[in-house]
KOLDO-362558 format. One line per 4 residues: number of its first residue (from 0); their letters; for each residue x, y, z of N, C-alpha, C. Coordinates in pm, whole numbers, plus 50000, padded with zeros to 5 digits. Layout:
BEGIN
NUM> a> X Y Z X Y Z X Y Z; ...
end
This chain:
BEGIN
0> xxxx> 50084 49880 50000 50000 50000 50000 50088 50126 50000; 50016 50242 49943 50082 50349 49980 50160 50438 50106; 50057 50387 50160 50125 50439 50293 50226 50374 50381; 50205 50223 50345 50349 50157 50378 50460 50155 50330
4> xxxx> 50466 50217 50212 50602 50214 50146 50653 50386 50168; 50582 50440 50171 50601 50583 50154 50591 50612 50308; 50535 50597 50421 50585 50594 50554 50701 50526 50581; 50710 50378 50539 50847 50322 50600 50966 50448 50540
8> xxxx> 50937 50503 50439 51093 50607 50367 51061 50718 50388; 50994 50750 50481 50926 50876 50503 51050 50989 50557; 51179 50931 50648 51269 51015 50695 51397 51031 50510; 51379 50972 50464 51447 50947 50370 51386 51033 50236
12> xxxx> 51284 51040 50260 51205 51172 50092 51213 51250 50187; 51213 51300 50317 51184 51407 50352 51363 51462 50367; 51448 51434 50397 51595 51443 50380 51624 51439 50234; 51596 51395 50141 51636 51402 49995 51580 51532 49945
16> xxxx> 51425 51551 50023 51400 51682 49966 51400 51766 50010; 51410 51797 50125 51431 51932 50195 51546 51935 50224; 51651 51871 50250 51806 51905 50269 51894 51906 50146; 51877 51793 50032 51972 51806 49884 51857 51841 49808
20> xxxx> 51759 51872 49829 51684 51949 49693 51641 51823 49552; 51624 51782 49622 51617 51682 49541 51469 51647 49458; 51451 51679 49290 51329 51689 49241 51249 51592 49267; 51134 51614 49279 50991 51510 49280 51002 51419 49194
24> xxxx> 51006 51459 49086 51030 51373 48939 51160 51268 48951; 51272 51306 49041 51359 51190 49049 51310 51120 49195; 51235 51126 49289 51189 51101 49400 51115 51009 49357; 50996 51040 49243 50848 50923 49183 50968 50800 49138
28> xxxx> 51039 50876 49043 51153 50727 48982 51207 50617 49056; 51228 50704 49248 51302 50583 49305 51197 50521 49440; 51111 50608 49401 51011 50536 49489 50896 50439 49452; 50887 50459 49300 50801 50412 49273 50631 50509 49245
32> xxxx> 50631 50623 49279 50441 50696 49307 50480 50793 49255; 50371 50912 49162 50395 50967 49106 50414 51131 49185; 50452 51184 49115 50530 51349 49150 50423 51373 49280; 50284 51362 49182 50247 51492 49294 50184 51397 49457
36> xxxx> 50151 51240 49403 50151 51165 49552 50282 51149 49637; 50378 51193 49587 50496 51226 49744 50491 51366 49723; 50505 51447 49681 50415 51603 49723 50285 51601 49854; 50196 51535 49784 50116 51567 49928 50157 51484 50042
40> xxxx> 50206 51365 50021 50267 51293 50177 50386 51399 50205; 50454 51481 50165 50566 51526 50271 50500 51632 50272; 50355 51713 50210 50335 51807 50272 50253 51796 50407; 50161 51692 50407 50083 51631 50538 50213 51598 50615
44> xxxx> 50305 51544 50633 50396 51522 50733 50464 51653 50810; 50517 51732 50667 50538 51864 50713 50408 51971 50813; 50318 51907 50731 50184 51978 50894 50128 51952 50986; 50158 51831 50984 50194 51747 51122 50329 51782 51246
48> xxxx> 50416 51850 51156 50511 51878 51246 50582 51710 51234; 50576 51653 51177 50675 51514 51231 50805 51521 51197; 50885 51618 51128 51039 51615 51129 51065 51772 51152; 51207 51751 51229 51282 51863 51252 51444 51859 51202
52> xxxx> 51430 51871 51084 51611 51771 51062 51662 51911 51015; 51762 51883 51096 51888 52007 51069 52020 51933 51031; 52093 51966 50936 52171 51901 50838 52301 52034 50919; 52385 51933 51025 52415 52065 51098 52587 52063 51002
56> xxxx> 52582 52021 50903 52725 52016 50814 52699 52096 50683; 52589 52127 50654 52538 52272 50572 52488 52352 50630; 52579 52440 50550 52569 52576 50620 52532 52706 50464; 52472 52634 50394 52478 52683 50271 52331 52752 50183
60> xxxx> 52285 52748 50298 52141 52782 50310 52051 52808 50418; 51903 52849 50415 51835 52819 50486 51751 52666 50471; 51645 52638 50587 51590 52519 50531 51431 52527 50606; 51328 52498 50571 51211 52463 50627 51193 52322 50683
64> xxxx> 51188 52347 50847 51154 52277 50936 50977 52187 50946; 50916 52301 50891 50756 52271 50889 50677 52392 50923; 50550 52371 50981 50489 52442 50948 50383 52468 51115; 50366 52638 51167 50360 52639 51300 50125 52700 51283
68> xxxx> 50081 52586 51277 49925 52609 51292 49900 52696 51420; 49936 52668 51556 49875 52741 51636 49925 52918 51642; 50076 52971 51527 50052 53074 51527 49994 53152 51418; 49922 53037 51310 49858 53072 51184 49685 53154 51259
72> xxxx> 49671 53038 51353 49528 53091 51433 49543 53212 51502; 49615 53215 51586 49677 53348 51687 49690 53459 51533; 49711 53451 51461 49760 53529 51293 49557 53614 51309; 49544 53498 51261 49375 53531 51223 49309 53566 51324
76> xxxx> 49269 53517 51458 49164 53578 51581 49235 53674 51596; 49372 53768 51588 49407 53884 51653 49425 53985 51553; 49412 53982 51399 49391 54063 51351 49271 54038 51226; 49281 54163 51142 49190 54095 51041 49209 54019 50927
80> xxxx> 49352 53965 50956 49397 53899 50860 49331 53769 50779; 49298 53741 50696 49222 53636 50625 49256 53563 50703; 49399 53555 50673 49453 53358 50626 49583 53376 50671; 49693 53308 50704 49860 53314 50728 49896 53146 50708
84> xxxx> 50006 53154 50686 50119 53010 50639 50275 53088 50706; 50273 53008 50815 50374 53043 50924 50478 52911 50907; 50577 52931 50861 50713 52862 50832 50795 52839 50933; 50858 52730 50996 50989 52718 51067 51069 52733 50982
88> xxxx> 51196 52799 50998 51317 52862 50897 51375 52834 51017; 51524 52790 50985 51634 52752 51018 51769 52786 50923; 51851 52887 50943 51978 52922 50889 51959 53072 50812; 51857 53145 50865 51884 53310 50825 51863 53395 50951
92> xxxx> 51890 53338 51062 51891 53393 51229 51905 53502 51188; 52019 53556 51119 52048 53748 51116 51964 53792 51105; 51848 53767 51053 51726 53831 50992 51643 53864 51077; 51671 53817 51140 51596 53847 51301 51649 53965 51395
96> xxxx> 51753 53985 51329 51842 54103 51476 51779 54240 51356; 51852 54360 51468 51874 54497 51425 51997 54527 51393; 52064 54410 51372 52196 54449 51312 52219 54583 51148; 52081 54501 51127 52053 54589 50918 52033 54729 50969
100> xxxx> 52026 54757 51048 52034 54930 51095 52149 54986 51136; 52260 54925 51092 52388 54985 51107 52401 55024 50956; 52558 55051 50967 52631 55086 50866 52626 54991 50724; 52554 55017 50598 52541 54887 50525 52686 54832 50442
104> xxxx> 52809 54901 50454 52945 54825 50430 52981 54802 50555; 52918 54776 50641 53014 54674 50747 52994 54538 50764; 53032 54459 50743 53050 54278 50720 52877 54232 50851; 52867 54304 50935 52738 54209 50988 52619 54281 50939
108> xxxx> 52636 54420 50871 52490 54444 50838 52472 54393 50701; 52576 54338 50642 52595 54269 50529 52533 54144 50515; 52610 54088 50665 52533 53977 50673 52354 53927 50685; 52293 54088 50768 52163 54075 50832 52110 54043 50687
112> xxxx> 52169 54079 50584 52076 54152 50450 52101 54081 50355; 52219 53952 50373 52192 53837 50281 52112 53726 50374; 52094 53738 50496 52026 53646 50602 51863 53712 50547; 51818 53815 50525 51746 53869 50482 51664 53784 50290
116> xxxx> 51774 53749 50226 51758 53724 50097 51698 53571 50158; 51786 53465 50240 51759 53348 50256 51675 53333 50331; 51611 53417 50439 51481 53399 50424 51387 53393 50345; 51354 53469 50255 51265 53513 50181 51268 53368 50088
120> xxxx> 51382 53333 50054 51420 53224 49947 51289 53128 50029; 51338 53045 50171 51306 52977 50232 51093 52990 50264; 51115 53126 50251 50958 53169 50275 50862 53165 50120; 50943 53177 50029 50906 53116 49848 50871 53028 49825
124> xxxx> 50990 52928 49871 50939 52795 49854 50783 52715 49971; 50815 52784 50034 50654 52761 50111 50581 52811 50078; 50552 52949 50021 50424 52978 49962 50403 52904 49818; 50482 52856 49756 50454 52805 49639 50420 52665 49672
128> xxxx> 50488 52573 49785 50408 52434 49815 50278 52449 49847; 50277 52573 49956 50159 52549 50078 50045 52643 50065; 50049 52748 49913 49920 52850 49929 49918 52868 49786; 50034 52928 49686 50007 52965 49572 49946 52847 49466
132> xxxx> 49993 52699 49496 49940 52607 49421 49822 52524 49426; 49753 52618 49523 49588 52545 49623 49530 52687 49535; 49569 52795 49540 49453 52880 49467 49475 52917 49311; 49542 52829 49254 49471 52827 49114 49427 52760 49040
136> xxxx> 49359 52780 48932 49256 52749 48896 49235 52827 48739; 49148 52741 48658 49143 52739 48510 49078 52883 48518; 49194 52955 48390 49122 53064 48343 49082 53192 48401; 49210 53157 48527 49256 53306 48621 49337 53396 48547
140> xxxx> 49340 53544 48604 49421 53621 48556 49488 53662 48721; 49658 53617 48697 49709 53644 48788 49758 53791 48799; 49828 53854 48912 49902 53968 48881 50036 53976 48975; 50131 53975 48931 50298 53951 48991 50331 54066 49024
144> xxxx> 50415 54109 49149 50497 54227 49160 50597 54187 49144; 50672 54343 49160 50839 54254 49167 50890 54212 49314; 50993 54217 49338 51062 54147 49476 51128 54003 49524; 51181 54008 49612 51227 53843 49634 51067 53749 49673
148> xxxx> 50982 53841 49748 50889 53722 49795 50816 53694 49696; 50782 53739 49592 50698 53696 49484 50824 53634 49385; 50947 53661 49381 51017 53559 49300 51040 53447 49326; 51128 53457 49447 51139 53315 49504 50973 53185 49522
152> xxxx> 50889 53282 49535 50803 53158 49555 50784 53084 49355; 50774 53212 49269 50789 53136 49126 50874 53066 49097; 50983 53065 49161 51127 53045 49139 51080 52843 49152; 51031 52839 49332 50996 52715 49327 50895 52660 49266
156> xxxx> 50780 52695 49199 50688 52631 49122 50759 52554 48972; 50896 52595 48985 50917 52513 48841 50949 52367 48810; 50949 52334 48967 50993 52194 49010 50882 52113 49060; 50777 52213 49051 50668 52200 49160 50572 52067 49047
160> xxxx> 50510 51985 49133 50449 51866 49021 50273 51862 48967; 50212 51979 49046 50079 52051 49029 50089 52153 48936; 50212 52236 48885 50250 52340 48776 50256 52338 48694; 50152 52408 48568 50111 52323 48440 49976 52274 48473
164> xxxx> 49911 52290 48354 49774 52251 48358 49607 52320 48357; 49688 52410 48363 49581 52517 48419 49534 52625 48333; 49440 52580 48220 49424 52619 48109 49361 52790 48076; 49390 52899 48007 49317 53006 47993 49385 53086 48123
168> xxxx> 49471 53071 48179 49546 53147 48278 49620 53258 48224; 49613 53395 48241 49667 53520 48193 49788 53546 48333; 49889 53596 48288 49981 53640 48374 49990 53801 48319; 50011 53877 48449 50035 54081 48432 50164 54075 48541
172> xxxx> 50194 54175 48471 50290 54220 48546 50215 54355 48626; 50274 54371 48772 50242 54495 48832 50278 54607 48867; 50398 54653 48798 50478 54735 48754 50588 54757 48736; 50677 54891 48675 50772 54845 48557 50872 54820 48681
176> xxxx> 51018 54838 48581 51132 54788 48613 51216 54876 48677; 51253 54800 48776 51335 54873 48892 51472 54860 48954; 51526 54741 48854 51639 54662 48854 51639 54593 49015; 51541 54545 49022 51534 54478 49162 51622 54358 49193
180> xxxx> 51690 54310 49306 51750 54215 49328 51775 54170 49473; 51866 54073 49523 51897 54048 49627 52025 54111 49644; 52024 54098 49798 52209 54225 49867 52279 54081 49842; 52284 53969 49824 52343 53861 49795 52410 53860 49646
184> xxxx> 52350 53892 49566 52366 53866 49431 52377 53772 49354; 52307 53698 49460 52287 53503 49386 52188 53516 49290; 52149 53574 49272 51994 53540 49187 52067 53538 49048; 52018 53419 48952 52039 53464 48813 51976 53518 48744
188> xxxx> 51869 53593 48748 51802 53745 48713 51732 53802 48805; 51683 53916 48734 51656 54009 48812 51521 53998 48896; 51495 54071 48969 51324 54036 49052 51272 54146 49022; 51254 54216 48922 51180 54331 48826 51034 54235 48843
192> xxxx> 50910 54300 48866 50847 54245 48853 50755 54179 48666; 50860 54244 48601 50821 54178 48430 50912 54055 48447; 51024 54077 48488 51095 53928 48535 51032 53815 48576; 50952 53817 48673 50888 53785 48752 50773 53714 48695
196> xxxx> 50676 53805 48625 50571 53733 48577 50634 53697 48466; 50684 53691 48357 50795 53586 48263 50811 53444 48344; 50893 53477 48464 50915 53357 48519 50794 53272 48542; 50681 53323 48578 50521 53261 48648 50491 53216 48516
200> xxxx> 50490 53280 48416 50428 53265 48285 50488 53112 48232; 50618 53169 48223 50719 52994 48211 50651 52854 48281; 50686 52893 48398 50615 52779 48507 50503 52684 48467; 50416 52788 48482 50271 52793 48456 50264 52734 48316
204> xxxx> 50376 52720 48230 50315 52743 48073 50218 52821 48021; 50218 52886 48026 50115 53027 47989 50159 53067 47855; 50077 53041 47724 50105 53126 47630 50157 53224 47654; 50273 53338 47552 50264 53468 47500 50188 53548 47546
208> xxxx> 50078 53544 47438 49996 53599 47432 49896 53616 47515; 49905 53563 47670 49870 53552 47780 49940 53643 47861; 50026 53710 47817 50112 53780 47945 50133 53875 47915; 50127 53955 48007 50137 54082 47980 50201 54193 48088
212> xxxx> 50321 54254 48026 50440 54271 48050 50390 54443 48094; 50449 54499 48203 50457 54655 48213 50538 54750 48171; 50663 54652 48106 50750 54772 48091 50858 54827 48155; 50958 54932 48081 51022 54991 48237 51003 55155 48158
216> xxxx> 50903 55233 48226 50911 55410 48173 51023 55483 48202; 51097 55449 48264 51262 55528 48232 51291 55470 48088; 51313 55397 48026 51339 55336 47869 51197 55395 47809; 51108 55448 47851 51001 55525 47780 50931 55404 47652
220> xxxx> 50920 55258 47766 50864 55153 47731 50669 55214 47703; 50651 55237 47836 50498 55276 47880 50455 55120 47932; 50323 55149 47941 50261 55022 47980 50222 54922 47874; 50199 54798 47905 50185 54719 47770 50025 54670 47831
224> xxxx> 50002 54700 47902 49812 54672 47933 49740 54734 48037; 49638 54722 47986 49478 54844 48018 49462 54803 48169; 49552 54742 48268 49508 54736 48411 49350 54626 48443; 49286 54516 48373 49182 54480 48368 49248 54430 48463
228> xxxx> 49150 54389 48543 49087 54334 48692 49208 54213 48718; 49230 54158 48833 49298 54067 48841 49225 53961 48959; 49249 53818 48938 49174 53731 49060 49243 53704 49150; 49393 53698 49180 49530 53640 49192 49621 53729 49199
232> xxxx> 49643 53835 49347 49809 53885 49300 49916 53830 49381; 50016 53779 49365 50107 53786 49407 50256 53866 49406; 50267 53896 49577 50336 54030 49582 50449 54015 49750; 50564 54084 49694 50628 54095 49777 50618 54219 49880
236> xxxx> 50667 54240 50009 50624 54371 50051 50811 54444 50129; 50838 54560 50051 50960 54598 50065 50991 54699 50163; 51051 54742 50224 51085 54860 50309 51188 54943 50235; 51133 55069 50234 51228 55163 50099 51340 55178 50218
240> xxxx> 51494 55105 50208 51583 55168 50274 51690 55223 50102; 51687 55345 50151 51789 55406 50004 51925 55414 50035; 52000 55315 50164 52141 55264 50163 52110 55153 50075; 52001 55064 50030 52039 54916 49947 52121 54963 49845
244> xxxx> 52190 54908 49804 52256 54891 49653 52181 54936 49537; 52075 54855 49497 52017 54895 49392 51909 55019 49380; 51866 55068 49514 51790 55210 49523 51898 55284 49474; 52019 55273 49545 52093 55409 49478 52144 55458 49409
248> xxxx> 52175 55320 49245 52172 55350 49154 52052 55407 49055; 51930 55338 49129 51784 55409 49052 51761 55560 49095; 51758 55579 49241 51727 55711 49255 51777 55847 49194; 51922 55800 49098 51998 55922 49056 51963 55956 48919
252> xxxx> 51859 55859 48861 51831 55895 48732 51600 55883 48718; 51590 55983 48601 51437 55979 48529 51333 56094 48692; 51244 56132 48637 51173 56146 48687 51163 56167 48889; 51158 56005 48917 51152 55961 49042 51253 56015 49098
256> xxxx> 51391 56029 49065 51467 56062 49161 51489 56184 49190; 51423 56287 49203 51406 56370 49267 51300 56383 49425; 51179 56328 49436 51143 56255 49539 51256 56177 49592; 51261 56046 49529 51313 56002 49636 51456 56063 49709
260> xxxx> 51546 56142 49593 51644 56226 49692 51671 56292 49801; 51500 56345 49842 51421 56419 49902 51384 56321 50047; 51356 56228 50049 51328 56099 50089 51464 56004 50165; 51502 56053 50081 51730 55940 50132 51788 56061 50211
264> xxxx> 51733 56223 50186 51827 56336 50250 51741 56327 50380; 51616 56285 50374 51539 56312 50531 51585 56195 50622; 51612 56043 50583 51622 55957 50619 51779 55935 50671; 51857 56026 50579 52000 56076 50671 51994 56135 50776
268> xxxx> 51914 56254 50746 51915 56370 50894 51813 56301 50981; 51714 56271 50974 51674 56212 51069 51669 56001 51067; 51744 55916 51182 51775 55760 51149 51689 55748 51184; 51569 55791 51244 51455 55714 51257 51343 55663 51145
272> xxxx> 51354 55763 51038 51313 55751 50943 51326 55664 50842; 51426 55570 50867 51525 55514 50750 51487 55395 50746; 51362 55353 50768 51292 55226 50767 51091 55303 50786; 51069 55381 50744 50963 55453 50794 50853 55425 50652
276> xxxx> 50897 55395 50542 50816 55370 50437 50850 55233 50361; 50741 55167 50305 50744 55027 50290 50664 55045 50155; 50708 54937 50107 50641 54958 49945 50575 54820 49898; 50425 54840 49851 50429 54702 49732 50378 54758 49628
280> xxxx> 50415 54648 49509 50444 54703 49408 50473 54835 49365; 50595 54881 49447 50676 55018 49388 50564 55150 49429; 50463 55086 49485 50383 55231 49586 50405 55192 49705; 50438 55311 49780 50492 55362 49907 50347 55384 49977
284> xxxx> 50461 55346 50175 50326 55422 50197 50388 55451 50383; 50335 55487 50470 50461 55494 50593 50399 55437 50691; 50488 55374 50765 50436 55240 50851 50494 55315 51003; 50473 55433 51010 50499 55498 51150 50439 55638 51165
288> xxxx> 50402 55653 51291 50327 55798 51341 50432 55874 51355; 50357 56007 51337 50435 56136 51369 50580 56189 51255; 50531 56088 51114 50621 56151 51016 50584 56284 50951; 50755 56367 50972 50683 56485 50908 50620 56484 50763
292> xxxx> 50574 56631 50782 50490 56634 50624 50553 56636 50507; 50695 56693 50506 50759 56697 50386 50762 56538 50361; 50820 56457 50480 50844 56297 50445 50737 56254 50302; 50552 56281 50382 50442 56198 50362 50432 56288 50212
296> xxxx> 50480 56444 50194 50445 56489 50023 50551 56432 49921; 50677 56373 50004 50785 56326 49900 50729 56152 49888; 50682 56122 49976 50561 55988 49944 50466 55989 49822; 50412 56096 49851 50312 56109 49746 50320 56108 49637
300> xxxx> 50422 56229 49595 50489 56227 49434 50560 56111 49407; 50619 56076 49521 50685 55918 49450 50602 55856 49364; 50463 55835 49486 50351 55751 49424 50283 55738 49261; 50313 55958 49303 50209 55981 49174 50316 55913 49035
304> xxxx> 50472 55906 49014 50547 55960 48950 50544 55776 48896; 50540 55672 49020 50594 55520 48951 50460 55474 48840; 50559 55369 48796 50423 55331 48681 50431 55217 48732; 50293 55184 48766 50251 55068 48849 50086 55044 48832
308> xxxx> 50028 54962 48870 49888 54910 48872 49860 54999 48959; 49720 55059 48931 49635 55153 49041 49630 55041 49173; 49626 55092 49282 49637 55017 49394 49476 54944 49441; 49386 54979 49308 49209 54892 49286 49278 54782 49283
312> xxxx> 49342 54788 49203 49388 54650 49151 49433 54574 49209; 49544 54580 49291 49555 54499 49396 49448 54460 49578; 49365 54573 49566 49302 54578 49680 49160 54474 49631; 49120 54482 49498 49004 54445 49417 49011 54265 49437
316> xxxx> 49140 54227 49414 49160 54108 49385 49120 54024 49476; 49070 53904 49425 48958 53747 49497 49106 53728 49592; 49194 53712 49542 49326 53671 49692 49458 53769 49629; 49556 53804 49760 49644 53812 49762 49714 53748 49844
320> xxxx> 49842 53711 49775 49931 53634 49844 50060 53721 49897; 50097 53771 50025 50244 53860 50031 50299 53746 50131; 50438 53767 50064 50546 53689 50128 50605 53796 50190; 50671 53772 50289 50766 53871 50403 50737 53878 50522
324> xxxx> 50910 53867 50584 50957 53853 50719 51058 53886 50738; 51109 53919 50901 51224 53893 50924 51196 54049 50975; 51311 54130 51039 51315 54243 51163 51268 54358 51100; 51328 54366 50966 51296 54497 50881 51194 54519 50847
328> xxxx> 51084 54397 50855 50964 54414 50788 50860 54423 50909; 50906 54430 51057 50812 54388 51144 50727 54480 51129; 50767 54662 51152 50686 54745 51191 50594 54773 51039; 50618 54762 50931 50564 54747 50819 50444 54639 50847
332> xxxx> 50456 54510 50871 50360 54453 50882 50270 54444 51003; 50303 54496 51079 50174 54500 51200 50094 54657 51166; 50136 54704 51150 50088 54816 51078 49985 54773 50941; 50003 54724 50866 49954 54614 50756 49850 54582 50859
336> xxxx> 49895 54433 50884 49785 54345 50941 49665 54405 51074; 49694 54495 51081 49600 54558 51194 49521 54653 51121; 49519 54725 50956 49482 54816 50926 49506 54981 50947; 49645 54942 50977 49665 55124 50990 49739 55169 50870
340> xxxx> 49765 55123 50769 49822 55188 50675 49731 55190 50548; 49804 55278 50465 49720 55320 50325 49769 55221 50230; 49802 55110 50247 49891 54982 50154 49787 54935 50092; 49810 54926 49945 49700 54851 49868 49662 54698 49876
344> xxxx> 49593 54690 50015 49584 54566 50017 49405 54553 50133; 49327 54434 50076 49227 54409 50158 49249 54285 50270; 49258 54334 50394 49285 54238 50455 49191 54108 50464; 49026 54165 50428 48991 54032 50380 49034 53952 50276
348> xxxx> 49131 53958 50204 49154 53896 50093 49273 53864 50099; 49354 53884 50223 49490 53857 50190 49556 53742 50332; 49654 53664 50223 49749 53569 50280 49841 53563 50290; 49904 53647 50432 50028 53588 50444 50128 53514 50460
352> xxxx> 50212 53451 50437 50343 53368 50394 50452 53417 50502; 50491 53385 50616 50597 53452 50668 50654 53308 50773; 50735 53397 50869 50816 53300 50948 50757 53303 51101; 50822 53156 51152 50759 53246 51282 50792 53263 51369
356> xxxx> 50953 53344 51355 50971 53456 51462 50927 53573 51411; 50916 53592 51293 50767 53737 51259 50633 53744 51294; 50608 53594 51320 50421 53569 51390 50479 53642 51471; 50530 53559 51552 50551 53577 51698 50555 53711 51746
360> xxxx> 50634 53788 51659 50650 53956 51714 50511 54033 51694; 50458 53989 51569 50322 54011 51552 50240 53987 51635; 50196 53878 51679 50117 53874 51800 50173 53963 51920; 50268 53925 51956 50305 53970 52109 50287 54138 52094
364> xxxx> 50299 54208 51991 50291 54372 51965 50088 54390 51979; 50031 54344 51845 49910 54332 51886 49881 54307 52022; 49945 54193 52062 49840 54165 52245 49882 54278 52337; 50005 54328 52318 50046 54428 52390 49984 54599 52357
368> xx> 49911 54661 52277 49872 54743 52175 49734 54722 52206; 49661 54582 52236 49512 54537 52263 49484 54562 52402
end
């Protein structure tokens, strides 16, 4: 029977695939059952909590432990959050400190901010096992931002054994190009969100002529579609710090960088500021009281100035999926998940993807705040 052969090797697919990465498709070959029946046995095991394997001789990654239900519930009764998918992560600890609020050329805030990338990696591949591949469905129109949390989770659907199939599916992009990436520089392209939905489009097998690309308006591309409705977005959620690498080559050229100059000079003179605005899809918005007004009008024009999906569009949509965690994103997301910010997002409609030492801070701020 199935369950006897695939329980007795149960420590053995779950070590082949969560520690060497090892595809489904070569897993069915040596087990005998096809892709997607050891897919759902190591995902039921994984929600069961029945393994904790730490591979303590790699050090070359992060890894998912499983999956924490009682702070998915604590997620939902304490705010208005739909839905949450709370991850054990093991091997991006930095991501957790305030180290990333130092100096960004000094070797540990370096470190917080590639501990930062491997989370997100680690938090991808769980939204693409455990949420993005349960809500689709024939003849959706998805909509992609850019970022690591909406890449990385496409990134893993290409291995994924439910991917494919899913006929009359439109992929959008949700706005243009921003030369987005990781402080790591592992990625082999970019996390532009046209990148991005390319990549989903691939996955997915999605005709051409199914996808539809935004562009980048500094190259005075424009938009390549009319913004129609979307059922499906998936989206990363960023904190504008303009020490990253790649803000500060964008901010010096087109349009935008005059805001945001305006924005990097306030966030010098005053450090409190320097984590004070958070972005999805490339609209801003500020995740703290008592910012001055110049801050919230150099917000605005940012807003007015990016070319991006009206924020209907993402608030409109049957689900959203945001990936993100880890220290930088805390005050951004309780702010989020409680409803105090102007972020294009309906909290009835949205699912978060995170870790859970980010539940955790989440709750304990809410109960403390309640």
């Amino acid at each position: 029977m199935e369950e006897d052969v695939l329980e007795r090797n149960a420590g053995q697919i779950a070590a082949k695939r969560l520690l060497e990465g090892v595809p489904y498709r070569d897993l069915a070959r040596q087990f005998g059952y096809a892709p997607s029946t050891i897919h759902r046995r190591l995902s039921g095991w994984l929600r069961d909590g029945r393994f904790g394997i730490v591979d303590y001789h790699d050090t070359g990654g992060p890894r998912l432990l499983g999956y924490d239900e009682g702070l998915e519930n604590e997620l939902s009764r304490r705010t208005p959050l739909w839905r949450a998918r709370v991850a054990h992560v093991v091997g991006a600890e930095a991501a957790t400190t305030d180290r990333y609020l130092g100096n960004p050329q000094h070797p540990e805030v370096q470190e917080a901010y590639k501990a930062a990338d491997d989370l997100h990696r680690a938090l991808g591949q769980a939204c693409a096992s455990q949420v993005l591949v349960h809500q689709l469905r024939r003849g959706m129109r998805i909509g992609v931002s850019s970022g690591r949390g909406a890449a990385y989770a496409v990134d893993a659907l290409v291995d994924h054994p439910w991917a494919g199939g899913f006929e009359g599916i439109h992929v959008a992009s949700l706005c243009s190009g921003a030369r987005v990436g990781s402080w790591s520089g592992r990625d082999r392209r970019s996390l532009d969100a046209d990148e991005n939905a390319f990549a989903l489009a691939a996955a997915l097998r999605v005709p051409e002529e199914q996808v539809a690309l935004m562009g980048d308006a500094a190259e005075g591309v424009g938009t390549h579609w009319d913004f129609t409705p979307v059922n499906l977005v998936l989206a990363g959620m960023g904190c504008l710090n303009t020490s990253h690498h790649l803000l500060r080559s964008r901010a010096r050229s087109g349009a935008i960088a005059e805001p945001l100059g305006r924005i990097e000079q306030y966030q010098a003179q005053y450090p409190e500021l320097r984590f004070a605005a958070a972005e999805i899809a490339h609209r801003l918005f500020p995740v703290r009281d008592n910012i001055p007004p110049q801050f919230l009008e150099a917000i605005e024009e940012s807003n007015s100035l990016v070319v991006a999906a009206p924020a209907e569009t993402m608030r409109n949509a049957e689900v959203m999926i945001l990936v993100a965690g880890g220290a930088q994103k805390i005050d951004a997301l309780v702010r989020l998940v409680t409803g105090q910010t102007s972020a294009p997002v309906e909290l009835r409609n949205l699912i978060l993807v995170t870790d859970a030492w980010t539940a955790q801070q989440i709750v304990a701020r809410v109960s403390r705040s309640g």
